[in-house]
C-alpha positions in Angstrom: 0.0 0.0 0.0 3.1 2.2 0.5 4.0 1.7 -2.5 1.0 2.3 -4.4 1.0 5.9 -2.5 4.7 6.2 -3.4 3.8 5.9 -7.4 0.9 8.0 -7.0 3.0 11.1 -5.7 5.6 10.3 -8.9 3.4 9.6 -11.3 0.9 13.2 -10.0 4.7 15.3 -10.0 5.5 13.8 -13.3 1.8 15.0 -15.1 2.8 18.5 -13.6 6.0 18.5 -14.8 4.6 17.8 -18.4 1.9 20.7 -17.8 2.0 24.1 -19.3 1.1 27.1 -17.2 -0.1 30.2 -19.0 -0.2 33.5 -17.8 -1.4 36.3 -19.2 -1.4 40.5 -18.3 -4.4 42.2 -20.0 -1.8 44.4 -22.2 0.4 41.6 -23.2 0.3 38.3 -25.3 0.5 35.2 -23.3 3.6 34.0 -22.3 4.3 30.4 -21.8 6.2 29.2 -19.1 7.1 25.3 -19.5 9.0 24.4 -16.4 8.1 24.5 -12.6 10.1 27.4 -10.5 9.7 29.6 -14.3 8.1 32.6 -14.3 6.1 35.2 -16.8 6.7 39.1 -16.5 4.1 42.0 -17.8 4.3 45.5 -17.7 1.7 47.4 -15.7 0.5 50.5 -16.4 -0.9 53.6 -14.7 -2.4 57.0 -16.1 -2.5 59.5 -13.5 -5.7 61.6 -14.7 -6.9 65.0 -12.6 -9.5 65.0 -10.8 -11.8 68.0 -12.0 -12.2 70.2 -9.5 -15.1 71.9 -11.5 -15.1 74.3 -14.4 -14.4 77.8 -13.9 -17.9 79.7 -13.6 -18.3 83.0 -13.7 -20.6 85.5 -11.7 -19.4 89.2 -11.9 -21.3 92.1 -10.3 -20.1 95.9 -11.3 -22.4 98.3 -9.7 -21.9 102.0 -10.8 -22.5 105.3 -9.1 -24.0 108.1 -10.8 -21.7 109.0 -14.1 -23.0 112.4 -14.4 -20.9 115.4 -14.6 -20.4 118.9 -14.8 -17.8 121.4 -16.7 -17.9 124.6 -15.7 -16.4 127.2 -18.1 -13.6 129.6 -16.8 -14.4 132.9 -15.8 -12.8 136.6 -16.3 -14.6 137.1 -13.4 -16.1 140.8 -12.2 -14.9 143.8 -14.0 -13.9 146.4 -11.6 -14.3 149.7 -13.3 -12.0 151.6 -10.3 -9.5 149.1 -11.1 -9.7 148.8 -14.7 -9.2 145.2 -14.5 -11.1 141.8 -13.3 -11.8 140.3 -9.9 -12.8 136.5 -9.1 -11.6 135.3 -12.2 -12.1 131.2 -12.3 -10.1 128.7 -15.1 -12.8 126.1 -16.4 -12.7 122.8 -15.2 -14.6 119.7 -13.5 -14.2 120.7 -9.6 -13.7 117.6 -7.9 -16.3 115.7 -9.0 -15.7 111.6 -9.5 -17.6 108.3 -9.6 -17.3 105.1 -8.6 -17.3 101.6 -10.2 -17.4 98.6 -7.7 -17.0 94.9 -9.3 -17.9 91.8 -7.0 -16.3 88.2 -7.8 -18.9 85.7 -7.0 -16.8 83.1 -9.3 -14.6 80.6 -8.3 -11.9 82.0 -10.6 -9.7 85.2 -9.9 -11.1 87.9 -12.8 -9.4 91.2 -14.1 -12.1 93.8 -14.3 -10.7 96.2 -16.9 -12.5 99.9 -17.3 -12.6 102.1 -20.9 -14.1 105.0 -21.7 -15.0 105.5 -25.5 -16.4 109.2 -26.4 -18.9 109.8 -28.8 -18.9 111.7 -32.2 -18.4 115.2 -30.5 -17.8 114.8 -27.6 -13.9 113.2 -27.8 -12.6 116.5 -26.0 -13.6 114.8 -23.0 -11.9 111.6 -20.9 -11.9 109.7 -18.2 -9.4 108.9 -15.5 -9.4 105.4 -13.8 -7.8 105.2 -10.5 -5.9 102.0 -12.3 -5.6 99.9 -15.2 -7.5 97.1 -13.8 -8.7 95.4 -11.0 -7.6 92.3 -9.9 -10.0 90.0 -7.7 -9.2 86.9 -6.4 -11.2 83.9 -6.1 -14.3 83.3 -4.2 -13.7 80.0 -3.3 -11.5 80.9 -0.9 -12.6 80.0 2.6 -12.9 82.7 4.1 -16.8 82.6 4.5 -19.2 81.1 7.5 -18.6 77.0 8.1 -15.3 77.0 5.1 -17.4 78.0 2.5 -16.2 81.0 0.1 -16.9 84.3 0.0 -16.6 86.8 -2.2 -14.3 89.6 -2.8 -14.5 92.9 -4.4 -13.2 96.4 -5.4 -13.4 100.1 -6.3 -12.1 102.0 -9.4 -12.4 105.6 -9.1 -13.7 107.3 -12.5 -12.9 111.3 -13.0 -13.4 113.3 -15.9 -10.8 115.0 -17.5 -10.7 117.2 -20.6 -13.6 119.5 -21.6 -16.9 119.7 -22.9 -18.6 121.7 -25.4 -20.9 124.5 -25.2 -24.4 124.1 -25.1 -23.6 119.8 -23.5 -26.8 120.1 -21.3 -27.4 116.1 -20.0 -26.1 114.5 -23.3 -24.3 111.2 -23.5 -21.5 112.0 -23.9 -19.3 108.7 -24.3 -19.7 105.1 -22.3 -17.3 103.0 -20.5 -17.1 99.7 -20.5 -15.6 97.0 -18.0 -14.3 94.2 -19.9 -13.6 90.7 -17.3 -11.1 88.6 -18.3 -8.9 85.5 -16.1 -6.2 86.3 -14.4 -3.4 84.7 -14.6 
């Protein structure tokens, strides 16, 4: 009976021995290995792919205060006949009026608001001043809100008029501006 149990384990190694063993990767062709102890490489692979942390949306507020302004014409002033010359004279000018644009970044991008002023037909003697280029808001997903949620952020350009007008300007339009956003970078 030992012997019987002998030939069995010979006879069960020697059908293994005479076995092949395929393995296979799922990029590769099979590889054959035809002894026991042999072995069968593949290559793996890995793509590293970003996560999308959502697209950029946008949500830009610009608010503007009153863009109405007034040239006053200079002034000889008051002629002073004892004198023989004139008092109080005045040069022509804007005073010290201004306005003010204010943009608000709701988006969860940083924006560039940039201001232009365009004059209409007739008008191009007058201009106006920004207090900057551009304004440069940062993100509103930034934390900084109630419970770490964002909130957003926001800022002022100053707008003055410059130049002059011509006579008889009495409310008209005289030019618009316009406040381009763009990404920052």
């Amino acid at each position: 009976m030992r012997n019987k149990k002998t030939a069995a384990l010979f006879l069960s190694l020697a059908l293994a021995c005479s076995v092949n063993i395929t393995a296979f990767a799922a990029d590769e062709s099979p590889k054959t290995v035809d002894q026991i102890g042999g072995s069968a490489v593949a290559n793996v692979t890995g793509t590293y792919k970003e996560g999308q942390s959502g697209a950029a949306r946008y949500k830009v507020d610009i608010a503007w205060t009153d863009l109405s302004f007034t040239y006053t014409s200079g002034s000889e002033g008051t002629w002073d006949p004892d004198t023989h010359t004139y008092n109080g004279a005045t040069e022509g000018g804007w005073g010290s009026q201004s306005g003010t644009i204010t943009v608000t970044n709701h988006s969860n991008a940083g924006i560039t608001a940039t201001p232009a002023y365009e004059a209409k037909t007739g008008y191009e003697s007058a201009g106006m001043a920004f207090t900057g280029i551009s304004l440069q808001l940062g993100t509103a997903d930034n934390g900084n809100g109630e419970n770490g949620a964002g909130k957003e952020t926001g800022g002022t350009l100053t707008v003055t008029p410059t130049g002059t007008l011509p006579e008889n300007t009495n409310g008209d339009t005289i030019g618009t501006i316009t406040v381009t956003i763009s990404a920052s970078e």
